[in-house]
N, C-alpha and C positions, 0 to 999 in steps of 0.2 A: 618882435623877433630879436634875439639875443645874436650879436656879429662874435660866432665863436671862433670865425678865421684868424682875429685880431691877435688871439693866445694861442696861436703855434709854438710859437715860443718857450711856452708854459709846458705845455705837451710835450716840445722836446726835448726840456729838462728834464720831467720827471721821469720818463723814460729812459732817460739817458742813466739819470741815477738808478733807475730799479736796476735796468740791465747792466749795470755796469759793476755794482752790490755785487751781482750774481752773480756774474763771469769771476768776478774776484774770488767769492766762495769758492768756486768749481776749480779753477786753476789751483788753488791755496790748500782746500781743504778737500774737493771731489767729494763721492758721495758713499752711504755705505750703506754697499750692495747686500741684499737677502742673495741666499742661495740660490734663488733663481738663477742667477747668472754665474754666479761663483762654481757654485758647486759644494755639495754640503749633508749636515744630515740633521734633521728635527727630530727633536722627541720631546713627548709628553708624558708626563710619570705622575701619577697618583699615588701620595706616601701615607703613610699611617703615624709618622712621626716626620715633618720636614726639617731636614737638617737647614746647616746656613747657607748662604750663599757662597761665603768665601772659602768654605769648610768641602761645600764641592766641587770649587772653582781650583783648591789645592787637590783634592782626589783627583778631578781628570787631567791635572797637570803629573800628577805621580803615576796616572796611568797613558803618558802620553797620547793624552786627548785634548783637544784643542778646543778649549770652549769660545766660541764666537760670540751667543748674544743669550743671555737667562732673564728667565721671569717668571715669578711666584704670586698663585692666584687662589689664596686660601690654602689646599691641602696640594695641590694642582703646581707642577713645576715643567716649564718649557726651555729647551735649552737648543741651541743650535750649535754643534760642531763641525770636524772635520767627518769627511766620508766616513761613513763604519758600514762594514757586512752585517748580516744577521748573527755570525756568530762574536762577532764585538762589542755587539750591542748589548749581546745574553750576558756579556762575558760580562761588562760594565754594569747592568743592569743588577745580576748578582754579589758585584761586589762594594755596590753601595750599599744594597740591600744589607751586607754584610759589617760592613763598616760601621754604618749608625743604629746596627739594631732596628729596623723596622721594614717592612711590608712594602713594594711596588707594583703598581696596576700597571701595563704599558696604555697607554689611551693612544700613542700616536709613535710612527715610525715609519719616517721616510726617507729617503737619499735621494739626492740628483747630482751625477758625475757631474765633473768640467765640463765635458764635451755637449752636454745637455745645456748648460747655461750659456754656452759661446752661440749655439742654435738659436737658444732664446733672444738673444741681445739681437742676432741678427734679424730673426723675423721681427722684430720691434720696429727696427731702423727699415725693413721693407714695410712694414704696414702703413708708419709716418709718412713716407715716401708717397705710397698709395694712394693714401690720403689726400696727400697735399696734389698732386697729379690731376683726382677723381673731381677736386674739386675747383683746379683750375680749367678743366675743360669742362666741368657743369657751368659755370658761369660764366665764360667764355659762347658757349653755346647760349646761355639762355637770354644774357643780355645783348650779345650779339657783336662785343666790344670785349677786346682782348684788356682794356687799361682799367673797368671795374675787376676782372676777376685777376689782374696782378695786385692790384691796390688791395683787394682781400687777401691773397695770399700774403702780401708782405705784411697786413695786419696779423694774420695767422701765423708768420714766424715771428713776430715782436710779442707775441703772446706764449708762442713757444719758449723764447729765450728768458720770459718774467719769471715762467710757472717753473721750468728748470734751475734760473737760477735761483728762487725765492725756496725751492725744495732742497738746495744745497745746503744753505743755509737752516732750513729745520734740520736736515742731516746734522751736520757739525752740532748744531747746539742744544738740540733735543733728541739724538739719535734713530730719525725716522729713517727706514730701511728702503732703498729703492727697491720695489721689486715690481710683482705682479700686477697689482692695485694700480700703483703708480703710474704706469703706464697707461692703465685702462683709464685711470682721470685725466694723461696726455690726450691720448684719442678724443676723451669725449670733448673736452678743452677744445681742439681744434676745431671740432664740428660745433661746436657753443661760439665759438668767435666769429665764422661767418654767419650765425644767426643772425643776428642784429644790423650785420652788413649789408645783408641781402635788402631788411626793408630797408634802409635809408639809400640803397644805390638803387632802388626801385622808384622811389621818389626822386632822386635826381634824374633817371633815364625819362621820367615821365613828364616831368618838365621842359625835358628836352626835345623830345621826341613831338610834342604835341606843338611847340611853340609857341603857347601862350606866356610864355617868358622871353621873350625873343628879343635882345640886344641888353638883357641883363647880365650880366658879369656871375662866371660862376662861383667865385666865394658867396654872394648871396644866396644862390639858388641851393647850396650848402648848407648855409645857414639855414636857411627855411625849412628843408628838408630835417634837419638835424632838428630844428625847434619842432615839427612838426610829430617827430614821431620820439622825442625824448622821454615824454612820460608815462607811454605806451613802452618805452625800453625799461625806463626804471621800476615800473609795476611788476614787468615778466621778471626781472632780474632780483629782486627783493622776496619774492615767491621761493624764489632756490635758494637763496640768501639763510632767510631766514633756519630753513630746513637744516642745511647744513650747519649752519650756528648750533643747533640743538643737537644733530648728531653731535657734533666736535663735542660739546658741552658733556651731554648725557649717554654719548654713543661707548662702547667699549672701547677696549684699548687694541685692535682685531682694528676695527675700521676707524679709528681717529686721525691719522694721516692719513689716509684717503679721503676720509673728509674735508680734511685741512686742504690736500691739493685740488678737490672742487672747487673749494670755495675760493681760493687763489685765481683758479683758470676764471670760476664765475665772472670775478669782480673784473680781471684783465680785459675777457674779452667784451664786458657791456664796456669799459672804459676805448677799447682800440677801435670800436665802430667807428663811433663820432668824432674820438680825438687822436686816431691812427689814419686808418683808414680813408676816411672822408679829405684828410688832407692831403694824402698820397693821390688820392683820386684827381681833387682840384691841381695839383702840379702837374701828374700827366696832363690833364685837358689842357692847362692853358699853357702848356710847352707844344702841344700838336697844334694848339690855334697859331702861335709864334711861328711855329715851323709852315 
C-alpha cells in the first residue's frame, strides 16, 4: 500500500500552480468568445477562384464589415463578422464576387443578435449550477453524509477552475474560441470528475461502515482505498485518453478544441479523485472526530 497522504503537499502545489496559470490567463488575456455569446454572423462561401486572405480582410474593412475570425479549407472559406441582414450579406456576397472575378456558393449563413448570446452565457452559468446542485444532493443522499458529497464538489470546482483556466490559455495562444463545444466538454468534465470519486468514497464508507478497520486512522483507510481501486481508474482513464489524443491528432479543425478540453477535463478529473478529493475528504473526517 503506497501512503499517498504523505504528498499532500505535492498535490497542493501542483494545483496551486495549474490554477493559479489559469486565473492569470483569464484576468490578463480572458477568452475569445464565438458568436455564441457575442453575437455575430458566419458564413461559408465556396469560391471558384479564392482570393487572399488579407485581400478580403481589406474588402470588408472598405465595406465596413468587421471581420472576426477566417479560415480557408481548400476552395471553402469561413468567416465570422459583425451582425449582417440578408440583404448585406447579398450585398457583400456580390461584391466580392465582383471584386476578384470569380463565382460564390453560399454553403452557410447564420446570425445570432446580442441578446441571444447574453441568453446563452446565462443558461450555461444555470446548467453548471444545476449541475453542481444535482450532484451535491445525489451524494449526499446516497452516501448518507453531507462531508463525501462536499469533498466531491470541491473536487469538481478545483477541476472547474484547471479545465477554465488551462482553455484560456489555449485561447490566447492558439486561438481556440469559447463557445458551444466548450461548454458541452465543461458539463461533461463535471460529471467525469465525480466519476472516480464516487468508487474510492465507496470504499472509504465501506470500510467504515462495516468496521472491520476499526481504530485505524483514516489517512490509511485512504490510502488503501486509493491503492485499491488506482489501476482500475487508470485503465478507465487511458481508454478516453487515448481516444481523444487521436481525435486532437487526426480529428478536423471543427472538433480539435473540443477535443483538447476532454482531454484536459479527462486527465484533471482521474487526477482530483485521489489527490483532491480524497484529501478533502480525510480533513473533514478527522476535524468532526476532533470536534
Amino acid at each position: 500500500m503506497i501512503h499517498f497522504h504523505k504528498y499532500i503537499w505535492l498535490y497542493v502545489l501542483i494545483s496551486a500552480l495549474v490554477i493559479g496559470s489559469g486565473l492569470f490567463s483569464i484576468v490578463k488575456w480572458g477568452f475569445r468568445y464565438s458568436i455564441d455569446f457575442t453575437g455575430g454572423t458566419t458564413l461559408a462561401y465556396s469560391f471558384t477562384k479564392v482570393p487572399q486572405k488579407t485581400e478580403l480582410d481589406a474588402l470588408l474593412k472598405k465595406n465596413k464589415v468587421t471581420l472576426e475570425k477566417i479560415s480557408v479549407s481548400g476552395k471553402v472559406v469561413e468567416m465570422q463578422t459583425n451582425p449582417l441582414d440578408d440583404k448585406q450579406e447579398e450585398a457583400l456576397r456580390k461584391t466580392i464576387e465582383t471584386t476578384f472575378k470569380t463565382q460564390i456558393k453560399s454553403l452557410r449563413f447564420e446570425t445570432v443578435g446580442p441578446t441571444l448570446g447574453k441568453e446563452t452565457a446565462q443558461k450555461t452559468m444555470v446548467a453548471a449550477l444545476l449541475a453542481i446542485c444535482g450532484i451535491l444532493l445525489y451524494m449526499s443522499f446516497a452516501f448518507k453524509d453531507v462531508k463525501f458529497a462536499l469533498s466531491a464538489v470541491l473536487a469538481m470546482v478545483h477541476d472547474f477552475f484547471v479545465l477554465v483556466g488551462s482553455y484560456s490559455l489555449l485561447s490566447h495562444f492558439f486561438g481556440a474560441p469559447f463557445d458551444l463545444m466548450f461548454v458541452t466538454a465543461m458539463l461533461t468534465t463535471m460529471s467525469f470528475s465525480v466519476h472516480d470519486t464516487i468508487v474510492i468514497f465507496d470504499k472509504i464508507r465501506e470500510y467504515v461502515r462495516t468496521g472491520a478497520h476499526k481504530g485505524i486512522p483514516v489517512e490509511d483507510l485512504s490510502d488503501k482505498a486509493v491503492s485499491e481501486t488506482m489501476v482500475r481508474s487508470l485503465n478507465n482513464s487511458l481508454t478516453i485518453v487515448f481516444m481523444l489524443v487521436a481525435l486532437l491528432l487526426l480529428g478536423g479543425a471543427t472538433i480539435r478544441f473540443f477535443a483538447a478540453a476532454l482531454l484536459i477535463g479527462t486527465i484533471t478529473g482521474s487526477y482530483s479523485s485521489p489527490f483532491v478529493a480524497t484529501p478533502i475528504l480525510m480533513w473533514l473526517m478527522n476535524r468532526n472526530k476532533t470536534k
